[in-house]
N, C-alpha and C positions, 0 to 999 in steps of 0.2 A: 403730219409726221410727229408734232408734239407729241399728241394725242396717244398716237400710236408708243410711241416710245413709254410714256407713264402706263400705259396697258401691261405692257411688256414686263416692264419694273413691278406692278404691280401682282402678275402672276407669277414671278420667280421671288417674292420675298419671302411665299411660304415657305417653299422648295428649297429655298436658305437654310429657315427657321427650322425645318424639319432634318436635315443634314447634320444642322448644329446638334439639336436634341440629340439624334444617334451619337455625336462623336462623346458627349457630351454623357451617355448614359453607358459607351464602351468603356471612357476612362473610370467610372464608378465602379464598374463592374469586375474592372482589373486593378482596381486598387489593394493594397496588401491586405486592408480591413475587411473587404467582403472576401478575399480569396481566403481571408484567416477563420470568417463566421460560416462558408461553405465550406471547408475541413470538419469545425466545429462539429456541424450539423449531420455531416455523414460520417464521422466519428461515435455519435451518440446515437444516431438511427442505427449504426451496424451493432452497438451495444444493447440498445433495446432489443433489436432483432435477434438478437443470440441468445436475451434470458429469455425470451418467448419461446423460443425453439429449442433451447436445452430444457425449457419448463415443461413443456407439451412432448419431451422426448422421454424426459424419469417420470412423467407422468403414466405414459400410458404402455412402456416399455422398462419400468423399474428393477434394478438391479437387486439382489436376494439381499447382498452386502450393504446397500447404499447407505450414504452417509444422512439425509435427512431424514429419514425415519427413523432414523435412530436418535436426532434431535426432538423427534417429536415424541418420542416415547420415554425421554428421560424427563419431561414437564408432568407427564400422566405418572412416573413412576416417583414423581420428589412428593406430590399431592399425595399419593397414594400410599405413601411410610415405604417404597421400596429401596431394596441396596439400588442405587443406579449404577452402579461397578458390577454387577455380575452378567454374566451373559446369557442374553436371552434367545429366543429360538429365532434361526435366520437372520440376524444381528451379530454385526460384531461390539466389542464394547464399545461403552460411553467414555471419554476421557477427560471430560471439561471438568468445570467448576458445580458445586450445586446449585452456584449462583447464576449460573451460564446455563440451566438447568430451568430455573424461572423463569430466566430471561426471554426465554425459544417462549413463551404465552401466546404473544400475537402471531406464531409460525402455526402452533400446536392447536389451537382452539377450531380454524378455519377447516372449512374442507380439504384435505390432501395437496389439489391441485391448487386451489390457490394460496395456499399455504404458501406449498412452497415457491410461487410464483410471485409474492410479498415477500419470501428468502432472498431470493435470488435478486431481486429489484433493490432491496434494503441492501445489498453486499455491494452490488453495482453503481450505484448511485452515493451510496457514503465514500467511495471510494473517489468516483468523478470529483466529489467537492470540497473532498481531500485535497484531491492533489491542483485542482483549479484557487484553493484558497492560497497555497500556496506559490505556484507559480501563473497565477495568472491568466486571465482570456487568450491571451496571444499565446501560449505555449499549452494549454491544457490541450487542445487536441495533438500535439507529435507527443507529449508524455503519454495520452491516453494510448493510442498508436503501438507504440513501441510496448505498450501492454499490455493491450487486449490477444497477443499469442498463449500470455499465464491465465491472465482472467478467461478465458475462455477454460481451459484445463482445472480450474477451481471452481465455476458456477458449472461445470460438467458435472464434479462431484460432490455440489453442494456444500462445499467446503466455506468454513469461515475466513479464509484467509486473505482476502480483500477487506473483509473489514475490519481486520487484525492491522492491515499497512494501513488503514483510514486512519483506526485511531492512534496510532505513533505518528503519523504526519498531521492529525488535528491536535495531538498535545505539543509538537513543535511549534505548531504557529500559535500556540494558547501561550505556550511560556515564553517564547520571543514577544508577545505585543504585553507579557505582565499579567497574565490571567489565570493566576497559579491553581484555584480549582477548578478552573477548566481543565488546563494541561492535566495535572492529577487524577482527575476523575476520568478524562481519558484512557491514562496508564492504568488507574485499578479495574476499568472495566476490561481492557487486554489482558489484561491476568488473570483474570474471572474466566476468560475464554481459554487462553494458552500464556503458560508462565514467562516466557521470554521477553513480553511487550513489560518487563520491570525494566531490560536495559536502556531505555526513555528516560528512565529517570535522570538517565547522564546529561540528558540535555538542559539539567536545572544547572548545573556546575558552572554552565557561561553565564549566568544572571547572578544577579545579590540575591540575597536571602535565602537562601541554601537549604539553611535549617529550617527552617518556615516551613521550604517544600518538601523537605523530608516529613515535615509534622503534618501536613495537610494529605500527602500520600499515603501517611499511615491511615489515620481518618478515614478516609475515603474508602481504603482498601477494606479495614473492619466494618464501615458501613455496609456496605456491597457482601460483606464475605456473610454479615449476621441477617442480609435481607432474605434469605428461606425459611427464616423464623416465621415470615405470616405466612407461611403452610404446612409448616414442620417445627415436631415438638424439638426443645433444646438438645435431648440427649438423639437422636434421629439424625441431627446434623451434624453430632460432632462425630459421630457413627461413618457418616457420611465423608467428611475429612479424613476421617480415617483411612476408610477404604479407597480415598483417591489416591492419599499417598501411597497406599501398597501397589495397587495399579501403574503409579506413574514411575514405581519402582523394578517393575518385572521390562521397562525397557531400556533402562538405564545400560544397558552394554550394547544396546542395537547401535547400527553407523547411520541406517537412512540410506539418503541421498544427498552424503555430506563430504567436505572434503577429510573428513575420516575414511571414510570409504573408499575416495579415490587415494589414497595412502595405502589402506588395504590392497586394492587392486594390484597396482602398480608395483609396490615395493615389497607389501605383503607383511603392513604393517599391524599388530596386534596388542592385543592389551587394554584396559579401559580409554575411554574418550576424553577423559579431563584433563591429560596432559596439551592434547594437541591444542584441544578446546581454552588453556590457560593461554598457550601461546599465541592464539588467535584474540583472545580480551588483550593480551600484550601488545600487540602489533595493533588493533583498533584506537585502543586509548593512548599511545605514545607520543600520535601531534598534537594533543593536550598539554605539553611539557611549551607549547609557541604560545606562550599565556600572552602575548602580543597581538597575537593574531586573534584572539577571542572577539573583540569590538569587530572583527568584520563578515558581517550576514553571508558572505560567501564562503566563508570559511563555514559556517557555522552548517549552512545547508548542507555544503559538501559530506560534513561529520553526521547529520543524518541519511544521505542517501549510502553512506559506506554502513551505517549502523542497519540499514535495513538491509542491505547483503550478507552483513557478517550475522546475522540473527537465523539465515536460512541457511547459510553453507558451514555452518559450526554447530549446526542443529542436529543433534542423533536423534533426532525424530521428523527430521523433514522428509518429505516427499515431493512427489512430481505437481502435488497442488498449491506445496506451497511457497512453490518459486512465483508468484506473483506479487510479493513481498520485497524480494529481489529485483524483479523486472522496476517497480515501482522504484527502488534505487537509481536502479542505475537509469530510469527515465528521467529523474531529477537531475542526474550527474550533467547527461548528455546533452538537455536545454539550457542548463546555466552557465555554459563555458562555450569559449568559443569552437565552433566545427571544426576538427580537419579530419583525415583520411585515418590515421590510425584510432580516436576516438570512434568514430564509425565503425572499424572494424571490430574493433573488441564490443560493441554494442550490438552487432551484426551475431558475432560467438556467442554472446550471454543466450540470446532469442535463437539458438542453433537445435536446442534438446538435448543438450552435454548437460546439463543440469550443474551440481556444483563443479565440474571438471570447465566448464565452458564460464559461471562466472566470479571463478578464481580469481583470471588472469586480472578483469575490469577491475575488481576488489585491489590486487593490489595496486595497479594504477591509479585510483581513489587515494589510496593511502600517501603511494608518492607524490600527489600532489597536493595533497594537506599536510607534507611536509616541505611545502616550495618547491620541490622538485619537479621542471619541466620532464613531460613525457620524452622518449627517444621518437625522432624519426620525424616527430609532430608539427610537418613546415607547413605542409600546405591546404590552408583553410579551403573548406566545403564552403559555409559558408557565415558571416558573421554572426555572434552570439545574438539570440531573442532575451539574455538575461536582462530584469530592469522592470516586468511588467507583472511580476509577483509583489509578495508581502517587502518590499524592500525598508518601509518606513516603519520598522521595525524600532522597538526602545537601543539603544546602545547597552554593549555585555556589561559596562563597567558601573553604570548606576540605576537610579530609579529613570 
């Protein structure tokens, strides 16, 4: 009976062993870290899989208007001494920079498709590590998430505007850690691309040294602005400045898809855009005046994810591509605070297609609560904040 019994013991101790390992490989599997790095992964497979299939779509189905061939021909036309402001045939105009102009080289040189399939992967990927520098493993895929409805509508149209919100969110985390030609250089090359990305620069105002980075953004800016000189004679480029400014002149009374527009609409409001557009810098930079409140990184993030709202819905030159700017906002907002039902909702509306009508309403909610003000309504948490696993150790606003 011994005998027998140690047999017994001895055939069920695998059968144990083996029980345990399953319970044992279920718990790892449903821990928060692999459910967070399998979001991750299908987050960034459904990202690749969209610049593949929007790449191979303007590839072999090309729009007469599209937007990247008309990048790639203003690199052929800065080399070549032409206006890049005039309109060429089956093109609509060039609108960037001459320097933004250079820049398109590694787009321009290749062949068509993989050109622009190195575009598109370059817009998507600055963009991912953007927004992962700053909030984090644990949160980059629901910011990514809550983004990829704009970025998809932007690598549609081969738009730069993904990596217009990279680099205003890589010059945040450059002047939060003290990296002021970083951050800088960041900002002068968004102005190179679209002039708006100077409103970045506000983000020096929480740090010392101020004037430093006023002097390093200059730099930077004339660096970059004089880089077409190695392709172009002196008087050709100033030729060239010239002609953007009259360009960027003939839209100056357009609305877009701005909350001018929707004033338009609605009320049937008329007249230039600088009035609304002053009032909107007004109401952006007023929780500025909680010079208290500067020392805290949440404050701080906050004041960037409202600046990348207010840069697209105060824009008389926005469009449907370049609410992914926005979306990147308010994906910030919505991971670094705690969840409830009303935040949900208004982040539900921004991702609706109301364009600036839809993320108004979040904007000003941003605002009320960079002035202390609790939301209305906002009891009952979804579910607790993932804030804490970004750039948190950051320098303090008030010194070195």
């Amino acid at each position: 009976m011994v005998a027998t019994r140690k047999w017994v013991s001895f055939r069920q101790a695998p059968l144990v062993t083996v029980a345990h390992l399953h319970e044992v490989e279920r718990d790892v599997l449903d821990s928060p870290e692999n459910r967070a790095a399998a979001l991750r992964a299908l987050v960034y497979a459904t990202i690749a899989l969209m610049v593949v299939a929007l790449t191979a779509q303007r590839s072999f189905f090309p729009h007469p208007h599209w937007t990247f061939r008309i990048f790639r021909s203003s690199f052929w036309h800065l080399i070549h001494q032409r206006d890049l402001y005039a309109q060429y045939a089956g093109q609509d105009y060039f609108k960037y920079s001459p320097t933004a102009a250079l820049l398109f080289a590694p787009f321009a040189v290749p062949r068509f498709a993989i050109g622009l399939l190195l575009w598109n992967a370059f817009n998507a990927i600055a963009l991912i590590l953007a927004v992962r520098c700053l909030v984090g493993r644990r949160n980059v895929a629901l910011a990514m998430l809550l983004t990829i409805p704009e970025l998809y509508n932007a690598l549609q149209a081969s738009q730069s505007n993904a990596l217009v919100a990279a680099l205003i969110v890589f010059a945040f985390v450059a002047l939060e850690n003290d990296r002021q030609l970083r951050g800088c250089l960041a900002i002068a090359a968004g102005v190179a691309i679209k002039i708006f990305p100077v409103a970045a620069l506000s983000f020096a105002i929480f740090h010392p040294r101020r004037l430093r980075a006023a002097v390093v953004f200059t730099l930077c800016t004339a660096v970059l602005a004089a880089l077409p000189l190695t392709v172009t004679s002196p008087s050709m480029l100033l030729a060239q400045y010239d002609w953007w400014y009259r360009i960027e002149m003939t839209d100056a009374l357009a609305r877009g898809d701005s909350v001018m527009f929707v004033l338009h609409q609605l009320f049937r409001v008329s007249g230039p855009n600088w009035p609304v557009q002053l009032v909107g810098v007004a109401v952006l930079l007023l929780p500025l005046i909680h010079r208290d409140r500067w020392v805290d990184v949440r404050f701080r993030r906050a004041f960037l994810a409202s600046l990348l709202v207010f840069v697209v819905i105060f824009n008389h030159q926005a469009e449907r591509q370049s609410f992914v700017i926005a979306a990147v906002g308010v994906a910030i907002w919505f991971v670094e605070a705690p969840r409830d039902y009303l935040r949900l909702g208004l982040v539900l509306a921004s991702l609706a297609g109301f364009r600036a009508a839809g993320y108004l309403p979040v904007w000003l909610a941003m605002q009320c609560e960079l002035h202390g003000l609790p939301l209305p309504f906002a009891r009952r948490p979804v579910r607790p904040s993932l804030a804490g696993d970004g750039v948190q150790s950051l320098r303090p606003a008030g010194g070195e």
